[in-house]
N, C-alpha and C positions, 0 to 999 in steps of 0.2 A: 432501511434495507435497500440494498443496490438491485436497480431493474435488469435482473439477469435474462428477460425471457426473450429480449430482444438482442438479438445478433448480427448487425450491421457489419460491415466490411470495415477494419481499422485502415487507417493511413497505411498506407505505403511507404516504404523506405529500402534504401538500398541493402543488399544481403552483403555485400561484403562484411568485411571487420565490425565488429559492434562493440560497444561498452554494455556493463552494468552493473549495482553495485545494489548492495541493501538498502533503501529509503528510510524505511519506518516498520515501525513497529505499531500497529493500529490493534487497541485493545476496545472491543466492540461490545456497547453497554446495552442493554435493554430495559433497563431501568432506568430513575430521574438519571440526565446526566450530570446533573451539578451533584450531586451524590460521587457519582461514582469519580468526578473530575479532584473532589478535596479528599477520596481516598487514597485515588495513587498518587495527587501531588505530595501528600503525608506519607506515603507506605514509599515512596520512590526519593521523596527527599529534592523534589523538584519544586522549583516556582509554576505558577501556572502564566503560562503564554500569552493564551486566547480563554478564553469562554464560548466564541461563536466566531469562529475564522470566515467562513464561508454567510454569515448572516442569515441561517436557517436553523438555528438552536441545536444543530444535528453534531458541531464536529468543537474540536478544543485539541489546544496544546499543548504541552508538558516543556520547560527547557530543555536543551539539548546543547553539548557544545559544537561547535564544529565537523566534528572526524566522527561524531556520532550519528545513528539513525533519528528521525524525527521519531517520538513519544506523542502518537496522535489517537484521543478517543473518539469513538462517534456511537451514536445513538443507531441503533437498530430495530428491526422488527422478529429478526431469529434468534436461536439461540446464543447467546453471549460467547465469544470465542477470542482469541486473540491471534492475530493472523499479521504475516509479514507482505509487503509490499516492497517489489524489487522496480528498480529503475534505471531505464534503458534509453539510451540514444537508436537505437533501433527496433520497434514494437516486432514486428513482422520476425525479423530474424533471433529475438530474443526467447519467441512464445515456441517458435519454430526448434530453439537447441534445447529447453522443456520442455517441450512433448518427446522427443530424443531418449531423454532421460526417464521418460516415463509418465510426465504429467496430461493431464488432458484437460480440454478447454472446457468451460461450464457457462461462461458466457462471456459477452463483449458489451460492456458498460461506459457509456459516453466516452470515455477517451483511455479505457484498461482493459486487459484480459484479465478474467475471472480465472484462473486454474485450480486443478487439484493436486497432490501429488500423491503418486500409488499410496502415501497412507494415509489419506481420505483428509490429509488436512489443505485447505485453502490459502490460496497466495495470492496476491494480483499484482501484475507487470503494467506498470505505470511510463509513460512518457517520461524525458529527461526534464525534470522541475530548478528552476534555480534555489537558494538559498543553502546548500551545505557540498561547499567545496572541498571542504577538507576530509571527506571521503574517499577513501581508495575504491577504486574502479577496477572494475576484471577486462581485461581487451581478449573478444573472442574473434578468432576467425582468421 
């Protein structure tokens, strides 16, 4: 489970014009993850990636082509949920044109904003990650 209770000041970035585009797709296990990593690579029809991306048993991933979102599980301590993750070349002015729209911040987790959106589902606005170029980007501003 992500340390929501701490709210630190995210980076700073310029407001003007910003990018962002949909990352992934994070399907959040609370059960074994190796379980839950050989159902949906069977139920999705996917290779499996990773097992442990990050080197703490917590996260895995699913192939994905290109112009597709990452297919990323991770082990949690809440209720099991599956939640999208947007990513932005601007944090600041991305979390700023969601709350606009009606989302509200729930916390600020090492390098994301936690958000909600008015129908009580969670998202997090993640820094610009390399690895899938072939993603169409929204240009705001």
């Amino acid at each position: 489970m992500r340390d929501e209770s701490r709210t630190p000041a995210p980076p700073r970035q310029s407001s003007s014009g910003h990018r962002s585009a949909l990352i992934a797709i994070v399907i959040d296990c609370r059960s074994a993850l190796d379980t839950a990593i050989d159902f949906w690579s069977a139920a999705l029809e996917r290779a499996i990636v990773s097992r442990d991306q990050d080197g703490d048993g917590k996260y895995a991933e699913l192939a994905t082509s290109e112009d597709e979102p990452f297919i990323l599980l991770q082990r949690v301590d809440h209720d099991p949920r599956v939640h999208l993750d947007i990513e932005t070349d601007d944090l600041a002015a991305e979390t700023a044109r969601l709350e606009k729209l009606g989302a509200t911040r729930v916390g600020f987790c090492k390098r994301w904003w936690v958000l909600q959106a008015p129908t009580g589902h969670r998202f997090c606005v993640v820094q610009q990650q390399p690895g899938k170029s072939g993603i169409a980007q929204n240009h705001w501003g």
